[in-house]
C-alpha positions in Angstrom: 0.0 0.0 0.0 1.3 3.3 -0.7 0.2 6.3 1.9 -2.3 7.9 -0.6 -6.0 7.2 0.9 -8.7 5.8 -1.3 -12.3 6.1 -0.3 -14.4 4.6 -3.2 -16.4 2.7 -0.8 -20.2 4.6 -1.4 -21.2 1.8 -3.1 -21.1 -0.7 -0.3 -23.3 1.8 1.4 -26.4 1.3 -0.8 -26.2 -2.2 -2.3 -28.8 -3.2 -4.6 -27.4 -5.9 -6.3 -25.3 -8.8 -5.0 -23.2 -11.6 -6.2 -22.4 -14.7 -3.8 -19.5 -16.9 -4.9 -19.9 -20.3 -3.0 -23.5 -19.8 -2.5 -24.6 -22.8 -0.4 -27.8 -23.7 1.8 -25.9 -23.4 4.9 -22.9 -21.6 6.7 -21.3 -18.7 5.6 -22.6 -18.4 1.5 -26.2 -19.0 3.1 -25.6 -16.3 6.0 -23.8 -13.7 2.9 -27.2 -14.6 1.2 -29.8 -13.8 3.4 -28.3 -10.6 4.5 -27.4 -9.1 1.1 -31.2 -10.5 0.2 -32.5 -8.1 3.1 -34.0 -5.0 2.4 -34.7 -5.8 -1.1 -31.3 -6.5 -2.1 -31.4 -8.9 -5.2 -29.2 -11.8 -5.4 -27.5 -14.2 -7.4 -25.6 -17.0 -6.7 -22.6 -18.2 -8.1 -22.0 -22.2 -8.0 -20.6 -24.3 -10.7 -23.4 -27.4 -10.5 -26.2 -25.8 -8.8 -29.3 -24.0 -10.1 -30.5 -22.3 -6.6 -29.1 -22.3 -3.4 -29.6 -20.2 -0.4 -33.5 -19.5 -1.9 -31.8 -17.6 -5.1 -30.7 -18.9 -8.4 -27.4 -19.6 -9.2 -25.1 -19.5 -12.0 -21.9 -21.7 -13.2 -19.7 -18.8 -13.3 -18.9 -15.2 -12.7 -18.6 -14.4 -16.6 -22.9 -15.8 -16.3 -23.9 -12.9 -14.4 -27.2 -11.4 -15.8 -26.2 -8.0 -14.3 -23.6 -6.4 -12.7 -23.5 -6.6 -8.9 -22.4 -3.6 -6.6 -20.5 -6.5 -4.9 -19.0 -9.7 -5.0 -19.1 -11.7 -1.8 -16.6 -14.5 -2.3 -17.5 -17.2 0.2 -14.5 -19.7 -0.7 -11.6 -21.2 1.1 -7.6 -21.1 0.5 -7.8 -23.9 -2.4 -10.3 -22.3 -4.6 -10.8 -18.7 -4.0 -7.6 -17.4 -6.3 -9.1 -18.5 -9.2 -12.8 -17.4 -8.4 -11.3 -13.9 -7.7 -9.3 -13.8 -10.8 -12.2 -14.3 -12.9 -14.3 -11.9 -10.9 -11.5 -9.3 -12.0 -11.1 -10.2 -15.5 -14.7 -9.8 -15.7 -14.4 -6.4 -14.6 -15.5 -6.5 -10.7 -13.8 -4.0 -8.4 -15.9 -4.1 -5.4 -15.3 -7.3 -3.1 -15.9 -8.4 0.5 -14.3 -11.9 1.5 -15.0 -12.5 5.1 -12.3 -15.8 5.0 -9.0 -17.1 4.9 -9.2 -16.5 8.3 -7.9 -19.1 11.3 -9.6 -21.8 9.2 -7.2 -21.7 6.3 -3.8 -22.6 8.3 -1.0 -23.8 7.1 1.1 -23.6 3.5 -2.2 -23.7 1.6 -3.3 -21.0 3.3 -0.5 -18.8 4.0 -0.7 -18.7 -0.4 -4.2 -18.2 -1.0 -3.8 -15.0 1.4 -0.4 -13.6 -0.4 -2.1 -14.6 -4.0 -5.4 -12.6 -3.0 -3.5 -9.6 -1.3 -1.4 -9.6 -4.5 -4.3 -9.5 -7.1 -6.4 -6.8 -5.6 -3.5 -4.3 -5.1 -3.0 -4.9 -8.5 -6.2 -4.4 -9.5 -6.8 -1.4 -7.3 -9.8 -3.4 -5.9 -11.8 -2.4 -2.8 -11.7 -5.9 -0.6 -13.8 -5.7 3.0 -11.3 -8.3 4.5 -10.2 -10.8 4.1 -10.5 -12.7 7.7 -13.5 -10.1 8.5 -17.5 -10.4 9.4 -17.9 -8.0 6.6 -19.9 -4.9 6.5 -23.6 -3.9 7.8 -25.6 -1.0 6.7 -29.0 -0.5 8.7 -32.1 -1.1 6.5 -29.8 -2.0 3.5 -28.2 -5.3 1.7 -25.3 -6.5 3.9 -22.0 -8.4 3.1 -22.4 -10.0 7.1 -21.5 -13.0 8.1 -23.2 -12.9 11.6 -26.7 -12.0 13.0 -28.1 -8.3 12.1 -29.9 -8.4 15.2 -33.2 -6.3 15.5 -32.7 -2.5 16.4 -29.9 -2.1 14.4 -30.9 1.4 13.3 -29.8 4.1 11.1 -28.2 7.0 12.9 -25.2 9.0 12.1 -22.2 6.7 14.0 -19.7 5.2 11.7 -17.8 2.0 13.2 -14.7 0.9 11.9 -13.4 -2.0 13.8 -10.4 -4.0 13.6 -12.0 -7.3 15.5 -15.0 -9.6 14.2 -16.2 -9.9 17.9 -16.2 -6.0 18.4 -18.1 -5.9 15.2 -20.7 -8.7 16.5 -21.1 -6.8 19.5 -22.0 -3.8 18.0 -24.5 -5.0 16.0 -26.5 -6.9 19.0 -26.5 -3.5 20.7 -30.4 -2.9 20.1 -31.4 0.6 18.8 -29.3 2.4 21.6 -27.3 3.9 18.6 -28.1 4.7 15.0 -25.3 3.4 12.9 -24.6 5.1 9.2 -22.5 1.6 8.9 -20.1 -1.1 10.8 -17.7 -2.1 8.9 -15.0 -5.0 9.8 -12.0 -4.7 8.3 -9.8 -8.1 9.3 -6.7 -8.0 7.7 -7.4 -5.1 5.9 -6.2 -6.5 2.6 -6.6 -3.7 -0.2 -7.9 -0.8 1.9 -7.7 0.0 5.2 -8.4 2.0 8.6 -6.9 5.0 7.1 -9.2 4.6 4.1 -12.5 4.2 6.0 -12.0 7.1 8.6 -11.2 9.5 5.8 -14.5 8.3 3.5 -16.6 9.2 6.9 -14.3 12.5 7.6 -15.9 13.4 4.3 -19.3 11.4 4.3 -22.2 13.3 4.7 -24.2 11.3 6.7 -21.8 10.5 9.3 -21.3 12.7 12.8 -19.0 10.4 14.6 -16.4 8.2 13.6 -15.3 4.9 16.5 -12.5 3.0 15.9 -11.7 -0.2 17.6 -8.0 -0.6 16.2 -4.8 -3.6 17.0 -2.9 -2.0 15.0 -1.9 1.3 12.1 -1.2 0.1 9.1 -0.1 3.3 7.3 0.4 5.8 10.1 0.9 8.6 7.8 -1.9 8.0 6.0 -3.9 7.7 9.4 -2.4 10.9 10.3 -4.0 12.4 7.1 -7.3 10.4 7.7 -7.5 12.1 11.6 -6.7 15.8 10.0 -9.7 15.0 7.2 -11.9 14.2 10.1 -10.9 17.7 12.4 -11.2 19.6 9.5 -14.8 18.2 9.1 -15.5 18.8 12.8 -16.2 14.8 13.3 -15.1 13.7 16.6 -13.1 10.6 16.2 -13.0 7.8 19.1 -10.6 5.6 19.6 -10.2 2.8 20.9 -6.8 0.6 20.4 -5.2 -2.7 21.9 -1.8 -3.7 22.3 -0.7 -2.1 25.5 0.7 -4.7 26.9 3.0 -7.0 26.2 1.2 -10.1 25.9 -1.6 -7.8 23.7 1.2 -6.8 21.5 2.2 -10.2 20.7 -1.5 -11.4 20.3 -1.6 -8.3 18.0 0.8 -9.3 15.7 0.3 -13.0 15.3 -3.3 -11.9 14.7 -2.7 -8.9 12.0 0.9 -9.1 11.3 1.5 -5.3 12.1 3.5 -3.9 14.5 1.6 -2.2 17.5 4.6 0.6 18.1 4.7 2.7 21.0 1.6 3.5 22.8 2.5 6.7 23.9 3.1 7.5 20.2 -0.3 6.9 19.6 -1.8 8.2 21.9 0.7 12.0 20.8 -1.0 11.4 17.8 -4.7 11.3 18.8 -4.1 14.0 21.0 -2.4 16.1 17.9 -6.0 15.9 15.9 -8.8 15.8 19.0 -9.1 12.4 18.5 -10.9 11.2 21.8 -9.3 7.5 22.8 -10.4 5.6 25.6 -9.6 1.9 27.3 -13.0 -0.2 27.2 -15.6 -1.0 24.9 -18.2 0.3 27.5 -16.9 4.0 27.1 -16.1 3.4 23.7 -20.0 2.8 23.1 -21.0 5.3 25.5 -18.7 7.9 23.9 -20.3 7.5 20.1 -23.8 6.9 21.6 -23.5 11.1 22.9 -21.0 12.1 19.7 -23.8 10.6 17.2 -26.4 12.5 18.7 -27.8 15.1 16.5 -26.8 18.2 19.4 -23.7 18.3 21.0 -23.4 20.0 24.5 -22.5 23.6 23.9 -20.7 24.5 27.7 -20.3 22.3 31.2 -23.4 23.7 32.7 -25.2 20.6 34.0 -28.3 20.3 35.5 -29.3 16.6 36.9 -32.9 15.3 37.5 -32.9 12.4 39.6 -35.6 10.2 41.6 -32.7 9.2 44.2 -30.9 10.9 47.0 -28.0 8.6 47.0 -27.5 8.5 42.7 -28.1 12.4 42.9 -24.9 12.5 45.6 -23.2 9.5 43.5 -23.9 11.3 39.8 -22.1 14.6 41.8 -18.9 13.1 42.7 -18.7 11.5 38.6 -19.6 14.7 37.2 -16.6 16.7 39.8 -14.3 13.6 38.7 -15.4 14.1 34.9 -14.1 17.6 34.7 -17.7 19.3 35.4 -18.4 20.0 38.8 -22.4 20.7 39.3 -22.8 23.7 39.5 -25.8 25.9 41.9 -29.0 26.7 39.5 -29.3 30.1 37.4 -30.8 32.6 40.7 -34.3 32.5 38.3 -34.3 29.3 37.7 -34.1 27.9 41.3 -36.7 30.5 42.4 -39.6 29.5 39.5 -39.2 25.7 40.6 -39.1 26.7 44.4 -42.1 28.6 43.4 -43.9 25.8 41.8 -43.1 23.2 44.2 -42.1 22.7 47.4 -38.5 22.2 48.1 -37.5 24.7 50.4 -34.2 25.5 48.6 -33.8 23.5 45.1 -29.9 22.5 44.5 -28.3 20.9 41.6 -28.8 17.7 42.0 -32.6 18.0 41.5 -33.9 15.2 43.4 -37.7 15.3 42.4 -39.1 12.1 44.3 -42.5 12.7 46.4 -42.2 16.1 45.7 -45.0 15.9 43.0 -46.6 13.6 41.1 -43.5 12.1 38.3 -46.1 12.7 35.5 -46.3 16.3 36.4 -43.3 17.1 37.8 -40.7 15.3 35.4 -41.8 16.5 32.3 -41.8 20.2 34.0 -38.7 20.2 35.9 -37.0 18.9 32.5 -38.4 21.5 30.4 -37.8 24.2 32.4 -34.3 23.0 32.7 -34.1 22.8 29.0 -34.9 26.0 27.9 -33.1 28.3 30.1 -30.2 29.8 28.3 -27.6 29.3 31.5 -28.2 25.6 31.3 -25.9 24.1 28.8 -26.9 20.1 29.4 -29.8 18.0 31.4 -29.0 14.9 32.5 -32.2 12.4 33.4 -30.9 10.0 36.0 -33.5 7.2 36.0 -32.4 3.5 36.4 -33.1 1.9 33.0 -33.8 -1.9 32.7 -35.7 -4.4 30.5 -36.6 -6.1 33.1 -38.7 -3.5 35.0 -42.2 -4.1 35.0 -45.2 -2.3 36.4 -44.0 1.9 38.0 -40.0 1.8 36.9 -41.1 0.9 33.5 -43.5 3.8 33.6 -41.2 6.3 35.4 -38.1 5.2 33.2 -40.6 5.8 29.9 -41.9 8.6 31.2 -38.4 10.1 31.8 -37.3 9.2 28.1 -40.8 11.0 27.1 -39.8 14.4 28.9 -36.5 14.6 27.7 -37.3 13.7 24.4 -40.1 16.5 24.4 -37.5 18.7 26.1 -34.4 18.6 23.8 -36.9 19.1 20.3 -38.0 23.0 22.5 -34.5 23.5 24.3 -31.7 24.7 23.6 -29.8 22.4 26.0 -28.2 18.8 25.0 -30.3 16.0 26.9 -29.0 12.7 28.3 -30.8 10.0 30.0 -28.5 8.5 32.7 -28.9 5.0 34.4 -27.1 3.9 37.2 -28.0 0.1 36.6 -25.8 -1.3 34.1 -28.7 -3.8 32.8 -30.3 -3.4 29.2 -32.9 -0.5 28.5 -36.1 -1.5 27.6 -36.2 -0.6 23.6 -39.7 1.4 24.1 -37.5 3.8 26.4 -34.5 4.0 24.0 -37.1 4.3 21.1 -38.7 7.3 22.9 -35.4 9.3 24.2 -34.2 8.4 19.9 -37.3 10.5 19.0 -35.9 13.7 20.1 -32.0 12.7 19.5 -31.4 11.5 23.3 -29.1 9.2 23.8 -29.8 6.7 27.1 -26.4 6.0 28.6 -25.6 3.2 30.5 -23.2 3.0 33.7 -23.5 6.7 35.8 -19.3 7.4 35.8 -18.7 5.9 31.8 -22.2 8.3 31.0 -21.0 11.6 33.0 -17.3 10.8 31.5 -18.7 10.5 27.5 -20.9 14.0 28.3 -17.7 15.8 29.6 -15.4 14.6 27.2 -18.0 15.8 24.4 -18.6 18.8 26.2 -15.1 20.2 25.9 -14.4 18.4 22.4 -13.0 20.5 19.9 -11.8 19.9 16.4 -7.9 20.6 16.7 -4.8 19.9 13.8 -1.2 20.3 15.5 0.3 23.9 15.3 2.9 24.9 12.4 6.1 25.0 14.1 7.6 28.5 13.5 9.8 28.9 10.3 13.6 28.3 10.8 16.9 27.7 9.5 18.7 24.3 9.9 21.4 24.7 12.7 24.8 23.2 11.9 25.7 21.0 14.5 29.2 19.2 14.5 28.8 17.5 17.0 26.3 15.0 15.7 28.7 14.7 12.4 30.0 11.0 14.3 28.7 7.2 14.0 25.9 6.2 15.7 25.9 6.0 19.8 25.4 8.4 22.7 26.7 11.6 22.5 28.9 13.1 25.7 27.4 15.4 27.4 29.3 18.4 27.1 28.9 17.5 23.1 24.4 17.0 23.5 24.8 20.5 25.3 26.6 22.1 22.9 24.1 20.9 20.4 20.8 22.7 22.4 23.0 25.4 23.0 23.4 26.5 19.1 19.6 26.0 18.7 19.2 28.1 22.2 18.7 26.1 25.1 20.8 27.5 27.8 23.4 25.2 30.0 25.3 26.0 32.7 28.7 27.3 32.2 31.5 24.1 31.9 34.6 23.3 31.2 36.3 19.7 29.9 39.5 18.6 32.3 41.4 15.9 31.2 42.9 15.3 35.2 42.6 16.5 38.7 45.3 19.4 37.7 42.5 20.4 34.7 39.3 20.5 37.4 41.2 22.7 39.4 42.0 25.1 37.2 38.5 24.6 35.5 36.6 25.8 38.7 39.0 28.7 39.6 37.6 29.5 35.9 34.4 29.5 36.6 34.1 31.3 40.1 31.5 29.5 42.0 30.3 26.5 43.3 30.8 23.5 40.9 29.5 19.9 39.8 31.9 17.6 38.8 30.8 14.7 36.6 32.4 12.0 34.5 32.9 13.1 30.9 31.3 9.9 28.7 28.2 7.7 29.1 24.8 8.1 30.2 23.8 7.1 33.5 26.5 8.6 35.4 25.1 9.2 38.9 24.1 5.4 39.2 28.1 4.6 38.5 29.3 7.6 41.2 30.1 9.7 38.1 28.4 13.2 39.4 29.6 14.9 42.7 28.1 18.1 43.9 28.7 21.1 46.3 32.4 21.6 45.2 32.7 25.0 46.7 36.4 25.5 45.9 39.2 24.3 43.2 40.7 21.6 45.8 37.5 20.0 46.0 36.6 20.2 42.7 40.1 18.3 42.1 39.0 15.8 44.8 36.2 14.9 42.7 38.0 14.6 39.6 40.9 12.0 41.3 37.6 10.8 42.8 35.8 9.9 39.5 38.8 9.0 37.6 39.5 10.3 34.0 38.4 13.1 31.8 35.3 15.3 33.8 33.0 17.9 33.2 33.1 20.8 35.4 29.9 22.6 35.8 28.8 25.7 37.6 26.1 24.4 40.1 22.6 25.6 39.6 20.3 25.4 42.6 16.6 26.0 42.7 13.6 26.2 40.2 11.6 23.0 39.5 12.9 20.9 38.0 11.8 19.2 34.3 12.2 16.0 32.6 12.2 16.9 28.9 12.6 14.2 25.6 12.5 13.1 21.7 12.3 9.6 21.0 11.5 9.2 17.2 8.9 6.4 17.3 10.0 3.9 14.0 5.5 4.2 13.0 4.6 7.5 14.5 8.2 9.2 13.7 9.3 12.3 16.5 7.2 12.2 19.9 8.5 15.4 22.2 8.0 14.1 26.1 7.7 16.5 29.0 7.0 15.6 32.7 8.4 16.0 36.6 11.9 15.6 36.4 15.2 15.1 38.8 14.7 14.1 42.7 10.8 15.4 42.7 9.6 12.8 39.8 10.3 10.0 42.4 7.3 12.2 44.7 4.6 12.3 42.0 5.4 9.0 39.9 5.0 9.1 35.8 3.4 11.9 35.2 5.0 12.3 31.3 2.6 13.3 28.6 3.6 13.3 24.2 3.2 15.4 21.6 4.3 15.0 17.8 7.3 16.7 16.8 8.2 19.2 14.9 5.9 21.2 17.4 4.6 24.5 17.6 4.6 27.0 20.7 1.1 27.1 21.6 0.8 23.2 21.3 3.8 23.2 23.7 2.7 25.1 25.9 -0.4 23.2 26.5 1.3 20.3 26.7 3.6 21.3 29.3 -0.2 22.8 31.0 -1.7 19.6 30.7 0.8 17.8 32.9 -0.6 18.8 36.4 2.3 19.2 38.9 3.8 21.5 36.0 0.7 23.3 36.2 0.4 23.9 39.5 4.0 24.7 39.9 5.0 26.9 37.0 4.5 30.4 36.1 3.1 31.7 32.8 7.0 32.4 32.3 8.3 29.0 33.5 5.5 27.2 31.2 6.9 29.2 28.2 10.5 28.4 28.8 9.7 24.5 28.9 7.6 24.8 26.2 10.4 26.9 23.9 13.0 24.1 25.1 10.7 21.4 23.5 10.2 23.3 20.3 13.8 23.3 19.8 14.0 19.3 20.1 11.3 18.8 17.7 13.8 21.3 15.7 16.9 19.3 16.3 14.9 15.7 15.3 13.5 17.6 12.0 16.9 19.0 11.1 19.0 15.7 11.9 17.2 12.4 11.3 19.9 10.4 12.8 18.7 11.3 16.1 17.0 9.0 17.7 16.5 10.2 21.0 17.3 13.3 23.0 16.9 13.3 26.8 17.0 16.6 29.0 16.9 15.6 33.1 16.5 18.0 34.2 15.7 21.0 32.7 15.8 23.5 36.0 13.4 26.2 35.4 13.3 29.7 37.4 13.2 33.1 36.5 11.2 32.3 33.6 14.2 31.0 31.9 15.1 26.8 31.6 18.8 26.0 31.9 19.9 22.1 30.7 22.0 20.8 33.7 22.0 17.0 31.8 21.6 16.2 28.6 21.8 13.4 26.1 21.3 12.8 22.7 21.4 9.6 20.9 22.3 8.8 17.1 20.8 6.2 15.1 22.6 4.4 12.4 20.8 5.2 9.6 19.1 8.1 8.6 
């Protein structure tokens, strides 16, 4: 595959007509049969002995095709699905799903058929759903599935592209909790891929929200372009990828044959285009279920409705730990529902129980809530279930009615919230669906998917600021680590400042070396990395004897620094990530990262000042600690080692620890940079 990204797939979004090669009575060319059949779709069967199978009529070959189909399902196995396909494409067919060759087709047989197909529709510049996939589903249309469409699949505006058959199953047994434009599952994403999907529904017009359930990037540039498509079209994208862990990574690879790469890579490059990633299915779900709806929340102002005095105090603490603290009611609002009825002193949580009667008071409360232009969401907490009978099922209906009602008048995005992770019944989903109101399930992953959407914003990474290459020497040397004194020198010409130091070759040298520099002195080995673990850094030489102490000390050539105390100190790095490319890192650094663990967050590099800046912001000691003038002195060190990494490509890695920051100004008291082999 080459990075360009091709998004002919429209037609698999409105099959018509259908072709099934290996049509059969039963397994998967019955299952491709009655699904493309569905909706009106009109099928034919390919078989070379058979007149009908399936319930449609067949014929011997794919050059006997009355008509031409909008797709070609081929439903064959390792031994005779080369030749089928070669025949579809000599015919002229461009359009293909193949949900096989999949863990059934092991072995040397196998391993051929896959290479042969992969082969032939690259060449052919086919579009191929799979192979190894479930295929794709389209609510109310023909599908290429190989699984159940369950009822209450239902149109909507959510696009899911997902990487695993099971996911893809899952999704579809969901019930009409979430419209779908389509689920699509890609397997081993033979002629087009992730990259190709998410940019046809960055420019689809029926599609709001884009999820992704990914193992692993195929193309990560042209995923890069695919997540920019989608920002510019103000579709949030949600993301959800495996391969963490080590065990996942392996699992990952035998299962796809990609490499996973860094996962803090990824997760810079997410972060670059608003992408939205989280770590379940549950909040995967929950987070399309509010991105798909047809209003988005427009501020954090959140009102709750609630039958419960312990949810209304439970739904509180999620919304605080969400990022959006309830709030007190608008002064007006709080008097009109005093006024109306009787609760003394009405605080957000609004808990309404046996204050009135719920078929007076719910749909009133809501409304009211709705409609007042402070109030920027409403969340209905009622406990939803399909197995309530008799009042809940009334009360939870009821509930969906109101806020239904509500969010077609207000201005306000509406939620209904249940605590009970159990089902909805569909009536209640049905109802909320009328007026665009998604019914989320689990009170923390529902008040996490409204916040998140809340403060959503489309966002492409900042142009780094225009400069000239640097010439730097130093890194004019076969790969390894750099000294220090030589990774210095290099931040120094692109304008990081470093202490001042001086090379001594022996005790004699130090000496002389600190009666240079005038003031209190480090003296540290001059060579490898790691040196304080190997005794190679002594501090608080206050004169030139004790600096030459430390030198006879340490043994061999040192590095004499002038000591720098105070300031916070700052962990600040490049790695260049062999999928993503340059990642800039920033977190705590020196003696007070050991107090507040891993606190490190990414960025793609080359990066620009405002990007870095936020980034150094959104790493919360930092922000707590640092002055506007600190945060922009971190921030201008990490634009100049997204510099360095776009000027040289042989670095591989640069690592400043620490980077002491005070007086709005960030000196480089360590430093390391380390050169790849090749370029």
């Amino acid at each position: 595959m080459t990075d360009a990204l091709r998004t002919d797939f429209a037609p698999l979004l409105d099959v018509r007509r259908a072709a099934v090669v290996g049509a059969s009575d039963r397994g998967l060319g019955s299952t491709l049969i009655e699904n493309l059949s569905a909706h009106g779709g009109e099928v034919i069967g390919v078989h070379p002995t058979r007149e009908t199978a399936g319930g449609v009529p067949c014929v011997p070959s794919i050059a006997d095709l009355p008509w031409r189909p909008d797709v070609v399902a081929i439903g064959l196995g390792a031994r005779t699905i080369v030749p089928a396909l070669d025949e579809a494409i000599a015919a002229g067919h461009r359009t293909f799903v193949i949900p096989g060759l999949g863990a059934e087709a092991a072995g040397e047989e196998g391993d051929t058929a896959r290479t042969q197909v992969r082969e032939r529709l690259n060449a052919a510049d086919a579009v191929c759903v799979g192979f190894n996939c479930m295929g794709f589903a389209v609510p109310e249309r023909p599908s290429g599935w190989i699984g159940t469409i369950c009822p209450g699949f239902r149109p909507g505006a959510v696009a899911a592209i997902v990487g695993s058959g099971s996911i893809g199953e899952a999704v579809l047994a969901l019930g009409p909790r979430v419209g779908f434009r389509n689920v699509v599952s890609i397997g081993s994403e033979t002629s087009r891929d992730a990259s190709d999907w998410l940019a046809f529904h960055a420019a689809d017009e029926g599609t709001r929200a884009i999820g992704l359930f990914l193992e692993a990037v195929r193309r990560p540039a042209a995923f890069r372009v695919a997540l920019a498509r989608a920002a510019e079209a103000e579709k949030p994208v949600v993301v959800m990828k495996v391969g963490r862990s080590e065990a996942a990574a392996r699992n990952a690879m035998a299962h796809t044959g990609a490499i996973v790469g860094s996962d803090r890579a990824f997760d810079a490059l997410c972060r670059s285009y608003g992408a939205i990633r989280v770590d379940d299915y549950g909040e995967w779900l929950e987070q399309l279920e509010v991105l798909g709806a047809p209003r988005r929340p427009r501020g954090l102002r959140a009102v709750v409705l609630t039958n419960s005095g312990g949810e209304a105090e439970l739904v509180a603490d999620l919304a605080d730990a969400a990022g959006m603290p309830l709030t007190p009611l608008p002064d007006d609002l709080a008097r009109d529902i005093d006024a109306a009825y009787p609760f003394h002193g009405v605080h957000n949580p609004i808990d309404y129980w046996a204050f009135a009667d719920p078929e007076v008071i719910v749909p009133d409360l809501t409304m009211r809530c709705a409609t007042h232009p402070e109030v920027d969401i409403v969340v209905s907490n009622i406990d939803q279930s399909w197995r309530f009978s008799n009042g809940e099922r009334e009360n939870a209906i009821d509930a969906c009615r109101a806020m239904a009602d509500a969010a077609l008048a207000g201005g306000a995005f509406c939620a209904v919230l249940s605590t009970a992770v159990s089902d909805p019944a569909d009536e209640c989903v049905l109802e909320a669906a009328r007026g665009g109101v998604p019914v989320l399930i689990g009170a923390g992953m529902g008040m996490r998917a409204i916040a998140r959407a809340a403060q959503w914003a489309p966002r492409v990474p900042e142009a780094p600021p225009a400069a000239s290459p640097v010439e730097a020497p130093e890194l004019d040397r076969p790969d390894g680590h750099l000294a220090e004194a030589d990774a210095k020198a290099v931040l120094v010409r692109y304008g990081v400042s470093a202490p001042r130091e001086i090379r001594a070759a022996d005790p004699d040298g130090a000496r002389r070396a600190a009666e240079e520099i005038g003031a209190t002195v480090v003296v540290k080995a001059d060579g490898p990395a790691h040196k304080e673990k190997h005794g190679g850094v002594i501090l608080g030489c206050t004169d030139p004897d004790r600096a030459a102490a430390a030198a006879e000390r340490i043994g061999g050539p040192v590095l004499v620094c002038e000591e720098v105390r105070g300031g916070a100190e700052v962990l600040c790095g490049l790695v260049r990530d062999p999928l993503y490319g340059p990642v800039v890192v920033v977190g705590v650094g020196g003696s007070w990262a050991e107090a507040v663990g891993d606190t490190a967050r990414a960025a793609l590099a080359p990066i620009g000042p405002g990007d870095a800046e936020r980034l150094v912001r959104a790493v919360g000691p930092l922000a707590h600690r640092l002055g506007d003038d600190e945060v922009r002195a971190v921030a201008d060190a990490l634009v100049v080692l997204g510099r360095v990494a776009h000027d040289h490509p042989r670095v591989s890695e640069i690592d400043v620890n620490p980077l002491v920051v005070r007086d709005g100004v960030g000196v480089a008291l360590d430093a390391l940079i380390v050169l790849a082999e090749d370029a």
